[in-house]
C-alpha positions as protocol buffer text, in pm:
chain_id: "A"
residue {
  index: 1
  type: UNK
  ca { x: 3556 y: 2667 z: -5271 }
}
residue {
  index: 2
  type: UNK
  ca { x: 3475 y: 2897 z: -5038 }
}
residue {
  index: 3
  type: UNK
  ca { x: 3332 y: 2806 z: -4663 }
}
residue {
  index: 4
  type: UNK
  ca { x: 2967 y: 2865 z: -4632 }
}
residue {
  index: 5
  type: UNK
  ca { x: 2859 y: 3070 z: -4310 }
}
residue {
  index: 6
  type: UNK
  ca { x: 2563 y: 2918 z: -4079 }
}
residue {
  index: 7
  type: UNK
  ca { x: 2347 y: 3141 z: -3998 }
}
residue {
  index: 8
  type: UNK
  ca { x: 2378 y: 3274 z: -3649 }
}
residue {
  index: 9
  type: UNK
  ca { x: 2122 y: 3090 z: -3371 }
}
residue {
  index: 10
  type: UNK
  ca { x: 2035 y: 3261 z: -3073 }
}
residue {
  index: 11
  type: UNK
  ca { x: 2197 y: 3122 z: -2703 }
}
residue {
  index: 12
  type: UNK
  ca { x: 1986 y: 2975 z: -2455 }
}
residue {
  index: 13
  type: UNK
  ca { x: 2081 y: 3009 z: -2156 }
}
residue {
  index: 14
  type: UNK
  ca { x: 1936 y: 2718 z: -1867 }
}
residue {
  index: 15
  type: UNK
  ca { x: 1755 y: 2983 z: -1550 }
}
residue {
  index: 16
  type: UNK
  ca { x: 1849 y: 2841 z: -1247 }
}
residue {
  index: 17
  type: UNK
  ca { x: 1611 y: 2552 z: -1106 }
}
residue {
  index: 18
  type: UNK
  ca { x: 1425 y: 2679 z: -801 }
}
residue {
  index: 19
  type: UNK
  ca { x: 1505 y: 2519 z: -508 }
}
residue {
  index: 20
  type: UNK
  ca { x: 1148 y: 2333 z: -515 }
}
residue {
  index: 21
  type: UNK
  ca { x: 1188 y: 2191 z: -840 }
}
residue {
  index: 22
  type: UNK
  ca { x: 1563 y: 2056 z: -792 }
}
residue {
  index: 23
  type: UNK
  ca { x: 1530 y: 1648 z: -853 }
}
residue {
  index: 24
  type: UNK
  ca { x: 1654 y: 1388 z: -632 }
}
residue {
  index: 25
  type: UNK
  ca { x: 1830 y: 1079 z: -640 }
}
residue {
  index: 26
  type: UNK
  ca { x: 1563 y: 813 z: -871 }
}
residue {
  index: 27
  type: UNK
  ca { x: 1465 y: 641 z: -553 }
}
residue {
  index: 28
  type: UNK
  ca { x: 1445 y: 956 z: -339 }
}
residue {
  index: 29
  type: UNK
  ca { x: 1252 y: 1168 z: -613 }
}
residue {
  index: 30
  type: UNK
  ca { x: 981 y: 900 z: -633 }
}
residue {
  index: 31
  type: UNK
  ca { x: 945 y: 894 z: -214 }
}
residue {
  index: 32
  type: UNK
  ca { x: 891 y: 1249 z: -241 }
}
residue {
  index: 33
  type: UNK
  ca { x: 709 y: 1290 z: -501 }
}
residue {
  index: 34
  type: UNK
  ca { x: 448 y: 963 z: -370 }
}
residue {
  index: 35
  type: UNK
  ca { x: 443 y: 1122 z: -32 }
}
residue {
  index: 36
  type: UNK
  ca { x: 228 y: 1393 z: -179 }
}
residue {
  index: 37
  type: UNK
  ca { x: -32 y: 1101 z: -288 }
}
residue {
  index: 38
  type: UNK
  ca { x: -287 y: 1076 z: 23 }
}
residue {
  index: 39
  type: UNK
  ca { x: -395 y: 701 z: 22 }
}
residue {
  index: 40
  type: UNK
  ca { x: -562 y: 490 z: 290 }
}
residue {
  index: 41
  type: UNK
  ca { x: -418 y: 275 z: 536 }
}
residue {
  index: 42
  type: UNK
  ca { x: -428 y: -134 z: 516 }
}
residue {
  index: 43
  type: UNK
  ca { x: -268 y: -417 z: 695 }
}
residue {
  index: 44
  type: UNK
  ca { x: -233 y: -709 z: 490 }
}
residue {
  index: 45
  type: UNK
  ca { x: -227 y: -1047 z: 661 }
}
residue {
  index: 46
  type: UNK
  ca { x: -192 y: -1411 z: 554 }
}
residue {
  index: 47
  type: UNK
  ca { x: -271 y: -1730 z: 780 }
}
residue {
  index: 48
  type: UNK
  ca { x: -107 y: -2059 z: 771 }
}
residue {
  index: 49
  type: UNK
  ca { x: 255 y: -2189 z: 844 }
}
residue {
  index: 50
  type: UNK
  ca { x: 390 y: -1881 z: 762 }
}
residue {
  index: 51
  type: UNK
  ca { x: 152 y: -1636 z: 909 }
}
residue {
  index: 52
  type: UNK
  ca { x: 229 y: -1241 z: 854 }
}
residue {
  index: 53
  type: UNK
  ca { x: 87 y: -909 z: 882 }
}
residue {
  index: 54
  type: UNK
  ca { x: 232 y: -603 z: 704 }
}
residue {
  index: 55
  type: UNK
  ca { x: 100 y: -238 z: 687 }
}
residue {
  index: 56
  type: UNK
  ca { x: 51 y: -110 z: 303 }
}
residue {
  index: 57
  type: UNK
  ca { x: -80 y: 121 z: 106 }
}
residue {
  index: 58
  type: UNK
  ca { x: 20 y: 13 z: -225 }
}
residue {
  index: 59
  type: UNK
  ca { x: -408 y: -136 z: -230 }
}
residue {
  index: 60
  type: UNK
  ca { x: -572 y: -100 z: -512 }
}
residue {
  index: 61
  type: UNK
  ca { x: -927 y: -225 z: -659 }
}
residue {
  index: 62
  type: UNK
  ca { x: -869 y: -347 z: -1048 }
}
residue {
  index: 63
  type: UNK
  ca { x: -1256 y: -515 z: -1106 }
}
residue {
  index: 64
  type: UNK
  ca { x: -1547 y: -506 z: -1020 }
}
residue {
  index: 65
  type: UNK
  ca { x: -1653 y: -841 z: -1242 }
}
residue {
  index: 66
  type: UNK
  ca { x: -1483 y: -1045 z: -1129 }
}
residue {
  index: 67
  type: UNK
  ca { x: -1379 y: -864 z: -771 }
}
residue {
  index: 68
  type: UNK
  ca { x: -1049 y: -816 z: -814 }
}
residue {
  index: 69
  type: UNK
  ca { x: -791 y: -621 z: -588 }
}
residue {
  index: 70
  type: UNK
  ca { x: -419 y: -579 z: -555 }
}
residue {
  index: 71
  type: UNK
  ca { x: -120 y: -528 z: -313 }
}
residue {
  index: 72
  type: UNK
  ca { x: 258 y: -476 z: -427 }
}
residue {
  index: 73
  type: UNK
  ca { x: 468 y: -597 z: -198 }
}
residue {
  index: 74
  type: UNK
  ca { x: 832 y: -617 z: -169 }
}
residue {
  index: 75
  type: UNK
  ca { x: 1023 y: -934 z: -247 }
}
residue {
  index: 76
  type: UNK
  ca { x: 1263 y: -844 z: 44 }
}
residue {
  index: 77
  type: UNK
  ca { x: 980 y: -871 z: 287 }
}
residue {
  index: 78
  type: UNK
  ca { x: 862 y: -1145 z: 507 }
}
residue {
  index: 79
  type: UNK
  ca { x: 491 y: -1043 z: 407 }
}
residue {
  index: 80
  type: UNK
  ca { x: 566 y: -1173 z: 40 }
}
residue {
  index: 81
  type: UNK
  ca { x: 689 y: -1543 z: 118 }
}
residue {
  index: 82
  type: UNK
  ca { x: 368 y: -1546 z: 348 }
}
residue {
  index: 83
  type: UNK
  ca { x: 114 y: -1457 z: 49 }
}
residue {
  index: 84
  type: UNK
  ca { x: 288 y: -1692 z: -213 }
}
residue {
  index: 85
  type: UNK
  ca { x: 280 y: -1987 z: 113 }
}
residue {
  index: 86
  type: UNK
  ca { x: -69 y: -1914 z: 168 }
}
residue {
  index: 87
  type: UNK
  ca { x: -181 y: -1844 z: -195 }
}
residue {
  index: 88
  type: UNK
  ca { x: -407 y: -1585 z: -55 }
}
residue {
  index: 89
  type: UNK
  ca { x: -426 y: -1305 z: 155 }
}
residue {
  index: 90
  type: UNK
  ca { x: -665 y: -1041 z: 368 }
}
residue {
  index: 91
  type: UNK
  ca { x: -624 y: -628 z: 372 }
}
residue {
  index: 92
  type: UNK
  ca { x: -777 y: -496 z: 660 }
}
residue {
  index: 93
  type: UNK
  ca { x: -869 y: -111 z: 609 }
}
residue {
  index: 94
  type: UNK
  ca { x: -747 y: 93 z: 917 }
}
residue {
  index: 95
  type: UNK
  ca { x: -995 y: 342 z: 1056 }
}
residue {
  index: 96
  type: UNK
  ca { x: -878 y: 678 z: 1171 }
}
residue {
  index: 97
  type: UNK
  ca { x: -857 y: 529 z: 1578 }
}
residue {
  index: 98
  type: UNK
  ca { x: -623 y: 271 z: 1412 }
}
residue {
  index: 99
  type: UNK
  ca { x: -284 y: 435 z: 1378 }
}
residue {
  index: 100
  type: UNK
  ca { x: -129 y: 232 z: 1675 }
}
residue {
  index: 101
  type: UNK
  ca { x: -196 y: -106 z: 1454 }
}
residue {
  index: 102
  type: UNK
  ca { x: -58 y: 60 z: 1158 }
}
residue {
  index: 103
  type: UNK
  ca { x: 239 y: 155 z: 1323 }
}
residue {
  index: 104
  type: UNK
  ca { x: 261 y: -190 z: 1549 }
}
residue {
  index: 105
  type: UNK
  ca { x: 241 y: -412 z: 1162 }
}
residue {
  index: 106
  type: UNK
  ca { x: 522 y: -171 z: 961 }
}
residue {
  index: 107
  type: UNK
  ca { x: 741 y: -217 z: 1307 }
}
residue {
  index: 108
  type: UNK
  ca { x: 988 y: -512 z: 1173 }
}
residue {
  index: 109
  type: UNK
  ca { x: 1114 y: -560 z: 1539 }
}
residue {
  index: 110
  type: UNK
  ca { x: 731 y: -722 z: 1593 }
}
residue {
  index: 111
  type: UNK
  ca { x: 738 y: -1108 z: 1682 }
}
residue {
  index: 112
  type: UNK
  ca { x: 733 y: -1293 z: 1368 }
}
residue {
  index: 113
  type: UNK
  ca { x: 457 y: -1543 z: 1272 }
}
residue {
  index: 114
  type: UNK
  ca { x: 162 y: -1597 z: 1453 }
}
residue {
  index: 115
  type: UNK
  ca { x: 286 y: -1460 z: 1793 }
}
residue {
  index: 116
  type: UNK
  ca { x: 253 y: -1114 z: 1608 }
}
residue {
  index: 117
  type: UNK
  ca { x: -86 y: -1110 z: 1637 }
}
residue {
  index: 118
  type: UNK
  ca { x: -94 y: -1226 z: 2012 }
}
residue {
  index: 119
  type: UNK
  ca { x: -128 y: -858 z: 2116 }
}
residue {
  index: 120
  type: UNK
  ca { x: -396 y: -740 z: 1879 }
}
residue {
  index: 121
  type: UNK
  ca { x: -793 y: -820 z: 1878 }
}
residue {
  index: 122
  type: UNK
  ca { x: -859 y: -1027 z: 1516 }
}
residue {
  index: 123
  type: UNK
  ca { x: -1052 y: -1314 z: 1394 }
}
residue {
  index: 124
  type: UNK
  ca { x: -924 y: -1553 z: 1126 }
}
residue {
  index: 125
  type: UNK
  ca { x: -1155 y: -1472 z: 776 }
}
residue {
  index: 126
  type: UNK
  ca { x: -1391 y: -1776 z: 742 }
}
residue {
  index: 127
  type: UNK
  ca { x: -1276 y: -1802 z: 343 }
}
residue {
  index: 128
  type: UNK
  ca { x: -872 y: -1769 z: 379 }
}
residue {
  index: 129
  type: UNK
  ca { x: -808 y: -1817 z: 757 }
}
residue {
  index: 130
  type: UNK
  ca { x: -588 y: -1460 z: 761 }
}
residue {
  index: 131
  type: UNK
  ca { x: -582 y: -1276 z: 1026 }
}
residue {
  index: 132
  type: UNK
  ca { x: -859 y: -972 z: 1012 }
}
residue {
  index: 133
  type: UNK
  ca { x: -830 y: -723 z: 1260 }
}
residue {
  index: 134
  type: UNK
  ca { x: -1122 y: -614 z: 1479 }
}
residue {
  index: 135
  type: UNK
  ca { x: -1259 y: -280 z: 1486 }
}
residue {
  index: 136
  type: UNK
  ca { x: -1120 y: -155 z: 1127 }
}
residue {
  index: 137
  type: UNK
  ca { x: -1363 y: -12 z: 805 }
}
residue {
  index: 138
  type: UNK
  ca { x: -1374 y: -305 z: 614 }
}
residue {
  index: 139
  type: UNK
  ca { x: -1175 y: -629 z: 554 }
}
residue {
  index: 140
  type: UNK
  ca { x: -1130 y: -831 z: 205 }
}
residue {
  index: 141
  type: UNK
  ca { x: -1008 y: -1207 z: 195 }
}
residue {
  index: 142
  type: UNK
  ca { x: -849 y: -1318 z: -145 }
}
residue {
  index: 143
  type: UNK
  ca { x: -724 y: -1574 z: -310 }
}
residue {
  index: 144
  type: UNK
  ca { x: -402 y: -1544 z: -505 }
}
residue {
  index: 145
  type: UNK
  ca { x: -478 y: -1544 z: -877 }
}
residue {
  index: 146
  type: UNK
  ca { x: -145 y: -1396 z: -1006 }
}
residue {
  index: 147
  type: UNK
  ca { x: 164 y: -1264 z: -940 }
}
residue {
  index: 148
  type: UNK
  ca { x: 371 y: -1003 z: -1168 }
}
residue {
  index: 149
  type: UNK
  ca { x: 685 y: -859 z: -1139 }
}
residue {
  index: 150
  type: UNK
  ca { x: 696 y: -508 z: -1062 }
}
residue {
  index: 151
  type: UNK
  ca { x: 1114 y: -369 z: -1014 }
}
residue {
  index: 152
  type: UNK
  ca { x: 1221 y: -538 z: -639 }
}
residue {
  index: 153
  type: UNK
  ca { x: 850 y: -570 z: -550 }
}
residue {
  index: 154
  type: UNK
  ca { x: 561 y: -839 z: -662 }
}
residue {
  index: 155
  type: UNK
  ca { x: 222 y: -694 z: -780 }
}
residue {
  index: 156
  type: UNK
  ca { x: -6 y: -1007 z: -651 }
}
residue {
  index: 157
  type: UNK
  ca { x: -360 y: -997 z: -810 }
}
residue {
  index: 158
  type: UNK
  ca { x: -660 y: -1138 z: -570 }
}
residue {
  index: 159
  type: UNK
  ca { x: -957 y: -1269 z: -636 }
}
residue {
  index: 160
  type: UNK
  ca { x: -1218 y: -1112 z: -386 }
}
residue {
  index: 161
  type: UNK
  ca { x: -1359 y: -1443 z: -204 }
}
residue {
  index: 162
  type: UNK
  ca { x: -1484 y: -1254 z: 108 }
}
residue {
  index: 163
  type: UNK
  ca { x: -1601 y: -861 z: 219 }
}
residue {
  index: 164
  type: UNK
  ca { x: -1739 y: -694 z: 468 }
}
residue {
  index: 165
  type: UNK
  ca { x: -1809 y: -353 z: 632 }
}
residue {
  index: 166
  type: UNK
  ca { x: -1732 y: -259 z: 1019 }
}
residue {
  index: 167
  type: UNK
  ca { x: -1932 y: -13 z: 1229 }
}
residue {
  index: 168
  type: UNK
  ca { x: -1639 y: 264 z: 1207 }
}
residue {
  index: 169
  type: UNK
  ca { x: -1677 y: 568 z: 1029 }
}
residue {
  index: 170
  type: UNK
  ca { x: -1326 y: 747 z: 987 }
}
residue {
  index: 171
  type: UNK
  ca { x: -1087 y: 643 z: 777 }
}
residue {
  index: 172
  type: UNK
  ca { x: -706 y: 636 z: 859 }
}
residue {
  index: 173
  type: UNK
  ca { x: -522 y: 781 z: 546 }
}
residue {
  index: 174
  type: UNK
  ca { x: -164 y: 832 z: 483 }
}
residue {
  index: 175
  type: UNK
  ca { x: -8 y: 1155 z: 393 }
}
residue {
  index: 176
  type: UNK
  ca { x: 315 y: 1357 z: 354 }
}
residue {
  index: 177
  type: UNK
  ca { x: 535 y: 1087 z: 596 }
}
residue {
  index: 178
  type: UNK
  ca { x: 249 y: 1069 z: 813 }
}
residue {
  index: 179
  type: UNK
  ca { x: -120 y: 930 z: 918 }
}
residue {
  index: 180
  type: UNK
  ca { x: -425 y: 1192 z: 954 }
}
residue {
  index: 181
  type: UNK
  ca { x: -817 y: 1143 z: 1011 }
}
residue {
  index: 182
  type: UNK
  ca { x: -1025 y: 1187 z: 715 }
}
residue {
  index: 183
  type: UNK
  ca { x: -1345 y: 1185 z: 903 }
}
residue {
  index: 184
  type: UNK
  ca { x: -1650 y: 972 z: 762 }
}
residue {
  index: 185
  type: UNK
  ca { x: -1928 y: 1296 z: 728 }
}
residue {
  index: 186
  type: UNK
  ca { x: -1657 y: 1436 z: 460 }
}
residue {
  index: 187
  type: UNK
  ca { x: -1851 y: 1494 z: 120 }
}
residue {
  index: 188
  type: UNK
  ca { x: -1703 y: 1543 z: -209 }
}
residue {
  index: 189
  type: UNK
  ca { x: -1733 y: 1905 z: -339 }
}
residue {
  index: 190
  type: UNK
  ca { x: -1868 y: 1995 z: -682 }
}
């Protein structure tokens, strides 16, 4: 028997990656590649025994009926023993005058428990007794309805108990490795 030829394919050759397109390390890649997500700026809190504020992003609405938000929080952090403690939590949204507290709450050299808040203007929420700080956008109290495991962080599911609207205008947002205004007259384009 004879061999049988195959037929001839053509060779592909891999062009170089351009430098902006070269990936990172897992971990690294996803930092960079979030970083490019603008989001606003939160600091969750939660009252009691083991009292804790944290700055965040990682906020999200889920429902409207029933109100339902969430926060993902890392189960390294002190923030996350505090919500599963208190079974409930606030998020305080920054406004754009606000960068000071959202630098002060993702500091971890802060005082830890209550005395954390000794240096900052807030009132405790009438529905979950965390912390809400003064002067922000809006604040939301909520009670702990579940918890899910997300990788090394917890997603914890609220139920909206409490909200309310402040007086300020600009909002404090989150961009690129660092905070910028979005200011409050901003309109969405067609």
């Amino acid at each position: 028997m004879g061999s049988v030829e195959e037929p001839s394919r053509p060779v592909l050759k891999r062009l170089p990656t351009p430098a902006s397109r070269r990936r990172l390390s897992a971990q690294a890649g996803l930092r960079e590649v979030m970083s490019q997500f603008a989001t606003g700026v939160t600091v969750l809190t939660a009252g009691g025994e083991r009292a804790h504020g944290m700055t965040a992003n990682a906020v999200t609405s889920v429902s409207l009926e029933p109100p339902m938000v969430l926060c993902c929080v890392s189960r390294a952090a002190r923030m996350h023993e505090a919500i599963v403690t208190a079974g409930s939590y606030a998020v305080t949204v920054l406004a754009s005058d606000q960068k000071d507290l959202a630098k002060y709450f993702a500091d971890w050299r802060r005082p830890a428990g209550i005395a954390q808040f000794d240096s900052v203007d807030w009132t405790a929420g009438p529905q979950t007794g965390a912390p809400l700080l003064d002067g922000a956008l809006a604040w939301l109290e909520c009670e702990l309805a579940e918890v899910y495991e997300g990788g090394d962080h917890s997603i914890f599911l609220g139920k909206v108990v409490a909200s309310s609207r402040g007086t300020a205008q600009d909002s404090l947002v989150f961009y690129s490795g660092g905070y910028h205004q979005i200011d409050g007259r901003v309109r969405a384009s067609a």
